[in-house]
C-alpha positions in Angstrom: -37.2 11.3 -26.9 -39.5 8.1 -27.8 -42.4 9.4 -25.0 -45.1 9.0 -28.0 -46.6 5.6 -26.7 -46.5 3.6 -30.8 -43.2 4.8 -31.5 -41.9 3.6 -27.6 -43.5 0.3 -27.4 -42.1 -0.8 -31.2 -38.5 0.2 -29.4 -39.2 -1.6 -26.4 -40.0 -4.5 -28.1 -36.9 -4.7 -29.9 -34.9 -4.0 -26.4 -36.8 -7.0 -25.1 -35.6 -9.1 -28.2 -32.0 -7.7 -28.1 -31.9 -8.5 -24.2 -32.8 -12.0 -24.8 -30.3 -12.1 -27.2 -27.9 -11.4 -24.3 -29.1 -13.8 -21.8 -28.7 -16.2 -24.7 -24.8 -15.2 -25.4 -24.6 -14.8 -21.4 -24.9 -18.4 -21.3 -22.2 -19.2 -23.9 -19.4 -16.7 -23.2 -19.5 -18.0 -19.5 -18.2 -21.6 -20.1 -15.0 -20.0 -21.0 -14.5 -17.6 -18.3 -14.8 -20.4 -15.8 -12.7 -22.6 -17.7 -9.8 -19.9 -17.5 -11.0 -19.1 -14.1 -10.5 -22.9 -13.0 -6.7 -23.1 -15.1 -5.5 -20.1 -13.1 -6.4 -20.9 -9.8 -4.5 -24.3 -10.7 -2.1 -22.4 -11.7 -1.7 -20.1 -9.1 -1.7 -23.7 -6.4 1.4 -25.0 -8.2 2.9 -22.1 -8.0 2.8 -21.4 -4.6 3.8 -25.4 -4.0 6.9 -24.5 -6.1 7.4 -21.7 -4.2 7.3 -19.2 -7.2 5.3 -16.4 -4.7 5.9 -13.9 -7.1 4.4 -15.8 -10.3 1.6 -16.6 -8.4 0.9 -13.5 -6.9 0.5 -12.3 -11.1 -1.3 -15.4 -11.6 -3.5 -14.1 -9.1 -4.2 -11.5 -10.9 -5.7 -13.5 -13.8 -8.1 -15.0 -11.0 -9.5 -11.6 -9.7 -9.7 -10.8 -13.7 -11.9 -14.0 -14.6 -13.9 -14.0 -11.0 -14.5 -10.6 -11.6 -16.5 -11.0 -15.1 -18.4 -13.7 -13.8 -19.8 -12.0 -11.3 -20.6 -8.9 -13.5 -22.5 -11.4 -16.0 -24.6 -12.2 -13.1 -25.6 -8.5 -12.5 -26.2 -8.1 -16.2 -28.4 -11.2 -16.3 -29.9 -10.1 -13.4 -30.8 -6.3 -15.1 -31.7 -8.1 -18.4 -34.3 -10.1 -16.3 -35.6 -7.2 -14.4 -36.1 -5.1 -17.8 -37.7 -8.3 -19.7 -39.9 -8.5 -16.7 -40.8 -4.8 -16.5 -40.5 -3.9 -19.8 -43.9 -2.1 -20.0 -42.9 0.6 -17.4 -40.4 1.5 -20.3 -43.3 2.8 -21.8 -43.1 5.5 -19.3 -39.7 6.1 -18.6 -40.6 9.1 -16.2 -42.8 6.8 -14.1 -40.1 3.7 -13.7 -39.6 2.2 -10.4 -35.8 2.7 -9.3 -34.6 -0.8 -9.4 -35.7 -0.9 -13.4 -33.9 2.5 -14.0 -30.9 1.0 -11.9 -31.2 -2.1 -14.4 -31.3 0.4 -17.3 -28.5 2.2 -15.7 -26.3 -0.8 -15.4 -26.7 -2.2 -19.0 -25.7 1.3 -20.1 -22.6 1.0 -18.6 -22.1 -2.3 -19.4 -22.1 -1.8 -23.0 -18.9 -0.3 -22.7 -17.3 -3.1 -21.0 -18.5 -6.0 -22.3 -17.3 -6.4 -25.9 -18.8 -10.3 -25.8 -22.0 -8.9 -25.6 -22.9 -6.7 -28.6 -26.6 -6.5 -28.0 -26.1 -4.3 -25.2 -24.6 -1.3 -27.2 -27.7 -1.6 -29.5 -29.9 -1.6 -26.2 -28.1 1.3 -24.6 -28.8 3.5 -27.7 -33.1 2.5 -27.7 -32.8 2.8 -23.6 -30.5 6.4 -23.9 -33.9 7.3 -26.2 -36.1 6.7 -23.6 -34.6 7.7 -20.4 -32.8 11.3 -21.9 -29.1 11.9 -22.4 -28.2 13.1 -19.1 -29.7 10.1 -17.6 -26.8 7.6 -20.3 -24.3 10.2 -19.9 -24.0 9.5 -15.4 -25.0 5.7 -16.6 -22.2 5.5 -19.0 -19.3 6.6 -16.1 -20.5 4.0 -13.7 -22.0 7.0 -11.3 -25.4 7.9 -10.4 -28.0 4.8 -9.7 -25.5 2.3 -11.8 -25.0 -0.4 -9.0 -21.4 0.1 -7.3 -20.7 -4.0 -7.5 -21.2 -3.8 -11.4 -18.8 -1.3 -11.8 -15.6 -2.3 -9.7 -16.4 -5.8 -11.2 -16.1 -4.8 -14.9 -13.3 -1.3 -14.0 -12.1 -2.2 -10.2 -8.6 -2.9 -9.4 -7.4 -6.4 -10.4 -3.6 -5.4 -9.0 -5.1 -4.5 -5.4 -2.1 -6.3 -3.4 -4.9 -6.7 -0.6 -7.3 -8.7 -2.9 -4.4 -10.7 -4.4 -3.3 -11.8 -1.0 -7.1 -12.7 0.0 -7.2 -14.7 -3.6 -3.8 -16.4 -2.9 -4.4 -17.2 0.7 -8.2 -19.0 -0.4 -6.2 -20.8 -3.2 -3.9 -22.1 -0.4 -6.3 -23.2 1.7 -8.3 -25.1 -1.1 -5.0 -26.8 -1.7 -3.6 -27.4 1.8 -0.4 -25.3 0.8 1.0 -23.5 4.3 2.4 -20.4 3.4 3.9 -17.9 5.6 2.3 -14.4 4.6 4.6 -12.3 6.0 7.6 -13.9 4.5 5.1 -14.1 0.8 5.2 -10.6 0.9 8.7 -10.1 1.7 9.9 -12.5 -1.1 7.5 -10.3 -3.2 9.0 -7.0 -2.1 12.9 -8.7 -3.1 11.5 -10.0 -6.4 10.5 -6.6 -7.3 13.6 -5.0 -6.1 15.3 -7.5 -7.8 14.0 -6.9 -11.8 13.7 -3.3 -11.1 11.5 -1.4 -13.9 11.6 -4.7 -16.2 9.0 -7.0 -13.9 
């Protein structure tokens, strides 16, 4: 189970390296999630101007999407931070404080989500080795002491009409676009009666 202290510090070692890695790719693969991030809330102003309600209440969607990743790469650099820092608890898994285990926990599940981060697959296997396979096993469903923010970010809802119309109202605002909610929601309704099954 890596609990012999040579064979356990050689492995955290290498999860320290692999989690720099990350922080380091953390950096890169967020330009682009704020660029899209940035084009769709445009996108989702002009739209309402237009009056296209429906299209940007998809467009929307793209928002919650991009907003939503951003957010979890802040957790994940926040957990790769706390293990760098604290990596020698590793050493004893059975004696780690609980915000280092709910760091372990959320890179864990993570790994799963995050296919522009590679490193963290490799660091879920060395941190599965030290903290048992029951421990991975609640980490890897998002339950247990995984943080509840990190997991609707990377598996929530992005269609939650509730969140779309908070999204869409903000964009309006930003952009000094009145629109009537009520009648947004109605026009929605009619569109999707409208196109049926093929919307």
């Amino acid at each position: 189970m890596g609990f012999f202290h040579g064979k356990t510090s050689k492995e955290t070692s290498r999860l320290k390296k692999l989690l720099k890695l990350a922080l380091s790719r953390l950096a890169i693969i967020r330009r682009p999630h704020l660029a899209r991030s940035s084009i769709c809330r445009s996108d989702v102003g002009q739209l309402l101007s237009l009056g296209h309600f429906h299209r940007a209440f998809l467009r929307a969607e793209q928002v919650i999407e991009e907003d939503n990743m951003l957010q979890a790469f802040d957790i994940i650099e926040l957990h790769c931070n706390r293990l760098i820092e604290h990596a020698k608890q590793l050493d004893k898994p059975r004696e780690c404080r609980e915000d280092t285990m709910e760091a372990a926990a959320g890179i864990m599940f993570a790994a799963r989500w995050c296919g522009e981060l590679p490193e963290l697959l490799l660091a879920r296997s060395i941190l599965e080795g030290k903290f048992g396979s029951d421990f991975a096993a609640t980490a890897k469903e998002g339950t247990g002491i995984v943080d509840p923010m990190l997991v609707w970010k990377l598996s929530g809802d992005k269609t939650n009409m509730k969140l779309k119309k908070k999204i869409t109202k903000e964009i309006a605002t930003e952009n000094n676009i009145l629109v009537d909610f009520s009648e947004l929601l109605e026009a929605i309704e009619q569109d999707d009666m409208d196109c049926g099954p093929y919307c």
